[in-house]
C-alpha positions as CSV (number, residue, x, y, z in Angstrom):
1,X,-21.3,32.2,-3.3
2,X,-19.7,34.2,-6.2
3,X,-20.7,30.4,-8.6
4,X,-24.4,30.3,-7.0
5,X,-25.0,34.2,-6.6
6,X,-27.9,33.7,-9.3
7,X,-29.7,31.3,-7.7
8,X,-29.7,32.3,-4.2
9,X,-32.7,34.3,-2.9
10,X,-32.2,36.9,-0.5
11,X,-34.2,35.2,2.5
12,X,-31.3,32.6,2.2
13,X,-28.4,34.7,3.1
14,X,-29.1,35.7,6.3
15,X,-25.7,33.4,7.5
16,X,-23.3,34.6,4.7
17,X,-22.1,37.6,7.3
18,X,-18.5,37.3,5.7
19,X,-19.4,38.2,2.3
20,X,-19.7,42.0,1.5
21,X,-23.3,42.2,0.7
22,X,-25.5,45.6,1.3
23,X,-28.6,45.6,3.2
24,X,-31.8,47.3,1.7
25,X,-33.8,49.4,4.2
26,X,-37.7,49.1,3.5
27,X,-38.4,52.8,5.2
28,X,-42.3,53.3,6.6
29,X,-44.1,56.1,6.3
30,X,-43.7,56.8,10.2
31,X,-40.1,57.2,9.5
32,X,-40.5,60.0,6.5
33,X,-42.8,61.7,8.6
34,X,-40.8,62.3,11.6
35,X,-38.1,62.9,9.1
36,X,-40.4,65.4,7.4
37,X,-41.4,66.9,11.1
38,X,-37.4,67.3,11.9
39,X,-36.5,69.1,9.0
40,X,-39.2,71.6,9.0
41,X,-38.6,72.4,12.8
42,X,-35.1,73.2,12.3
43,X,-36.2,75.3,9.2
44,X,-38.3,77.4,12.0
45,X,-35.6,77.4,14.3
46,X,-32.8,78.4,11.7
47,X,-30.1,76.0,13.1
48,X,-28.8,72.4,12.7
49,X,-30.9,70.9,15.6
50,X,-34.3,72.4,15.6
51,X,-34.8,72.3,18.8
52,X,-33.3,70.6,22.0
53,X,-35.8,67.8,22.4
54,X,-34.0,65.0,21.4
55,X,-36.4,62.0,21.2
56,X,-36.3,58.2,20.2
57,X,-37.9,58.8,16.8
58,X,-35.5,61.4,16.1
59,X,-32.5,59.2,16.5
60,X,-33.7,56.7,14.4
61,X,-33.8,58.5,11.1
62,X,-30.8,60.5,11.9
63,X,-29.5,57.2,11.8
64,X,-30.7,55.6,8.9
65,X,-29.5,58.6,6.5
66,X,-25.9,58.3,8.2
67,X,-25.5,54.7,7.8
68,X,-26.8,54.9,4.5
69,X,-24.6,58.3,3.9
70,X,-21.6,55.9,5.2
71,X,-22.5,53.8,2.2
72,X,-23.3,50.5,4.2
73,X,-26.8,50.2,3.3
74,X,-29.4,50.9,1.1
75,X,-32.7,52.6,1.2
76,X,-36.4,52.2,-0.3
77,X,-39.3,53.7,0.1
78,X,-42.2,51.0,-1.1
79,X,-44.9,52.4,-4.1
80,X,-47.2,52.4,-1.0
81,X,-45.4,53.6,1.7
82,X,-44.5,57.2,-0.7
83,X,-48.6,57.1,-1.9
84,X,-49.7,57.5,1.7
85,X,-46.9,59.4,2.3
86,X,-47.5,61.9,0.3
87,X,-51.2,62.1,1.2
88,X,-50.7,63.0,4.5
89,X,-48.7,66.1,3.6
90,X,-50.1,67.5,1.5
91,X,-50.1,71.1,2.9
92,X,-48.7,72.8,6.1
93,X,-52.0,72.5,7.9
94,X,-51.8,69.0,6.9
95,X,-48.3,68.2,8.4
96,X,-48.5,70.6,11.5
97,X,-51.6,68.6,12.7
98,X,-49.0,65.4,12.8
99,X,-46.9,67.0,15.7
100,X,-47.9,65.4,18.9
101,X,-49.2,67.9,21.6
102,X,-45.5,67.4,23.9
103,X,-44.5,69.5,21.3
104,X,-44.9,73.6,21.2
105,X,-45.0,75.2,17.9
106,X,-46.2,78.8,17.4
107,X,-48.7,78.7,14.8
108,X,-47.6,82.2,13.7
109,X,-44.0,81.1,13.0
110,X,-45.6,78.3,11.2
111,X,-47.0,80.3,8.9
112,X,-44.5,82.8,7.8
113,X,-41.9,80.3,7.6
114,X,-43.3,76.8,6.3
115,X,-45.1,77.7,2.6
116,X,-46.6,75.4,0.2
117,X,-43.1,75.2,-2.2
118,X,-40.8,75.0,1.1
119,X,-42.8,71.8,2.4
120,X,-43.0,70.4,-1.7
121,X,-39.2,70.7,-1.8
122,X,-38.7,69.0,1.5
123,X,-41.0,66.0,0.6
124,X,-39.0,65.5,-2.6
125,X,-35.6,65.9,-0.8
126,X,-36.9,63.1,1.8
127,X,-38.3,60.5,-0.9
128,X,-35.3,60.9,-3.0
129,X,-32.8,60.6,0.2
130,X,-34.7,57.6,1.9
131,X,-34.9,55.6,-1.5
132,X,-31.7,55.6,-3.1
133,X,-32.2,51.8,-4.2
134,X,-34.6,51.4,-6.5
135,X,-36.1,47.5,-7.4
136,X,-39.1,45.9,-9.7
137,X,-41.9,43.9,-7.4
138,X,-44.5,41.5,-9.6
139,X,-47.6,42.3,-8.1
140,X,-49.1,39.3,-9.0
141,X,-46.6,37.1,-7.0
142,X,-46.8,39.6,-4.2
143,X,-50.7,38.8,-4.0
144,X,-50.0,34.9,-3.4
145,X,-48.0,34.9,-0.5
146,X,-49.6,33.5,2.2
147,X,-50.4,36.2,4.7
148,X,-53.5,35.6,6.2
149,X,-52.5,32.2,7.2
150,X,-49.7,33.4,8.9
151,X,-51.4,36.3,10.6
152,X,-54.3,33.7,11.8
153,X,-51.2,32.0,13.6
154,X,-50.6,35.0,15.5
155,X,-54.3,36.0,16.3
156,X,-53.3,36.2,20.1
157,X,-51.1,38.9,19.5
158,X,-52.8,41.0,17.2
159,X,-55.4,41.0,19.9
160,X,-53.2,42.5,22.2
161,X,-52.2,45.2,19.7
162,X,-55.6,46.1,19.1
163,X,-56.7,46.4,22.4
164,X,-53.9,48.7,22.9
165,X,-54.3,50.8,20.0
166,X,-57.6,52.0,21.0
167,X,-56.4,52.2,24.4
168,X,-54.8,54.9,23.2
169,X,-57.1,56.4,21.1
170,X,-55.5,55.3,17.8
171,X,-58.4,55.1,14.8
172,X,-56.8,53.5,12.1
173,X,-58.7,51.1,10.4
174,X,-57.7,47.2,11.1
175,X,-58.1,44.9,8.3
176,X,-61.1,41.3,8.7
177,X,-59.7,38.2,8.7
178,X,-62.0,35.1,9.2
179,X,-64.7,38.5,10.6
180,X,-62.4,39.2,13.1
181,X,-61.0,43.0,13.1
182,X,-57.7,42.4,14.7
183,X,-55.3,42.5,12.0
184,X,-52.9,45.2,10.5
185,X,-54.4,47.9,8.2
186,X,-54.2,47.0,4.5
187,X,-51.5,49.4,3.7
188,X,-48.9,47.1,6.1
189,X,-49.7,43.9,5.2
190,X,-49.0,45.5,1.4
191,X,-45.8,46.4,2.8
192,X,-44.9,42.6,4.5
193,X,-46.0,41.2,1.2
194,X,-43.6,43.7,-0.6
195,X,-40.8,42.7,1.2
196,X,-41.3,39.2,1.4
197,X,-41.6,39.2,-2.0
198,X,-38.1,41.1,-2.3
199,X,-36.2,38.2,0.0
200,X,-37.7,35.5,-2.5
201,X,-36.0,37.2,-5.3
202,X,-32.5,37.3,-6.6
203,X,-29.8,40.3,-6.3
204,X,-26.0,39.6,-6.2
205,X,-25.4,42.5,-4.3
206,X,-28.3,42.2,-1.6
207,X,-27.9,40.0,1.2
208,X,-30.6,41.3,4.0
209,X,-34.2,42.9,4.0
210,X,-35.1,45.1,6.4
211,X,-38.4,47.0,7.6
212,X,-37.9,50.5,9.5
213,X,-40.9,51.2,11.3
214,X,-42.1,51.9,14.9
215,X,-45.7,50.4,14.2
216,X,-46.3,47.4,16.7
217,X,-47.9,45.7,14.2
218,X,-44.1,44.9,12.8
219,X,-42.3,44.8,15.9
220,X,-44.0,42.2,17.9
221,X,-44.1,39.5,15.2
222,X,-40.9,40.3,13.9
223,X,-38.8,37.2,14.7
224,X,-41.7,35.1,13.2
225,X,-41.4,37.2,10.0
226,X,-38.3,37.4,10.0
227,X,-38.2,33.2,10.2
228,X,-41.3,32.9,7.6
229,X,-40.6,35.4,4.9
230,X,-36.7,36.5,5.4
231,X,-36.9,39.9,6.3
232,X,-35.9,41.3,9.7
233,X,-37.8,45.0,11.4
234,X,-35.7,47.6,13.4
235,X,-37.6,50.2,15.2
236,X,-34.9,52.3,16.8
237,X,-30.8,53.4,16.1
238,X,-29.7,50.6,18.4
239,X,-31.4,47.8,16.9
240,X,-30.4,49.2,13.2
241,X,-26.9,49.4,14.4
242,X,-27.1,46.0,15.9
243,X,-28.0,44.6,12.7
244,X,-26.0,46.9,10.2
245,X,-22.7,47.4,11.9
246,X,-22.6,43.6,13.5
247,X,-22.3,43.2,9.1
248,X,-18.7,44.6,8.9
249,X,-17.5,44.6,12.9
């Protein structure tokens, strides 16, 4: 490996386990925001935990900043992932109206604790802790991988997730393909393309992509992306630890 290491892309290292290569994280912007939500509640709460509700979504960024704290990965928050990231909070009104209903927080406490500079320095905290790997795309390369093809093979499913989203009351827009508005919005697909493009490239010292994200648009395709394109999704701490600590076990 050490003689080829220029010439191997990423997507075609998925079998070299014994070598001691990093994985790069691709974090989503789901992640940041319940990252974002966390730290502000235990800023209300004054302690380490914020409160005693310990959820799914809270484990898995705990996670990711420990493994990556533990220095066995690396983290990277796309150009588009930090853009919409950062446009959805924008203020405290912004960000509290992210908090699901399950969740009680006094709107009071809210607003003598969480100001306009506390939130800004919390936002830059996150996107410098959850991208601490930074890499160069070409755009124009990103824009020729084949992605419609591929999600025209998987119309069934995308179906299914559509049908469900709206189920559930979820609004975000879904992208046309062939006039049929089943497909994920245009930010993800900017995403997949992003790290596709990242496992056709070359980096001695990178030897998986992954995608952190709890969007079902990622999960339920992800061994046929994962096949097609290189890169592998986790959406939860046991799936990440499967994948990052099976690495050095």
């Amino acid at each position: 490996f050490v003689q080829h290491s220029e010439s191997i892309p990423i997507k075609e290292r998925s079998l070299l386990r014994n070598l001691s290569l990093k994985t790069v994280v691709i974090v989503d912007t789901n992640i940041l925001i319940d990252a974002l939500k966390d730290d502000l509640l235990r800023e209300m709460s004054g302690d380490s935990f914020g409160s005693l509700n310990w959820t799914v979504e809270r484990s898995f960024h705990w996670i990711l900043r420990r493994r990556s704290k533990e220095n066995l990965m690396f983290m990277n928050i796309p150009p588009m992932v930090k853009a919409e990231f950062l446009n959805r909070v924008k203020t405290p009104k912004d960000v509290l109206k992210l908090f699901s209903k399950k969740v009680y927080i006094d709107s009071k406490t809210w607003d003598e604790k969480i100001s306009k500079k506390l939130l800004n320095e919390k936002v830059k905290h996150i996107c410098k802790e959850f991208n601490n790997w930074d890499c160069k795309i070409d755009k124009e390369k990103m824009k020729e991988i084949g992605l419609e093809r591929f999600m025209i093979q998987h119309k069934g499913i995308f179906e299914e997730i559509t049908k469900q989203k709206i189920s559930r009351g979820d609004d975000a827009g879904r992208s046309v393909i062939e006039n049929q508005e089943i497909y994920p919005e245009g930010g993800d697909m900017q995403i997949m393309r992003y790290a596709a493009e990242l496992c056709n490239g070359i980096n001695p010292e990178i030897g998986k992509v992954l995608i952190a994200t709890r969007d079902s648009d990622f999960k339920l395709i992800s061994r046929a992306l994962e096949e097609e394109y290189g890169f592998g999704i986790v959406g939860d701490a046991q799936e990440l630890n499967r994948r990052i600590l099976r690495k050095i076990s």
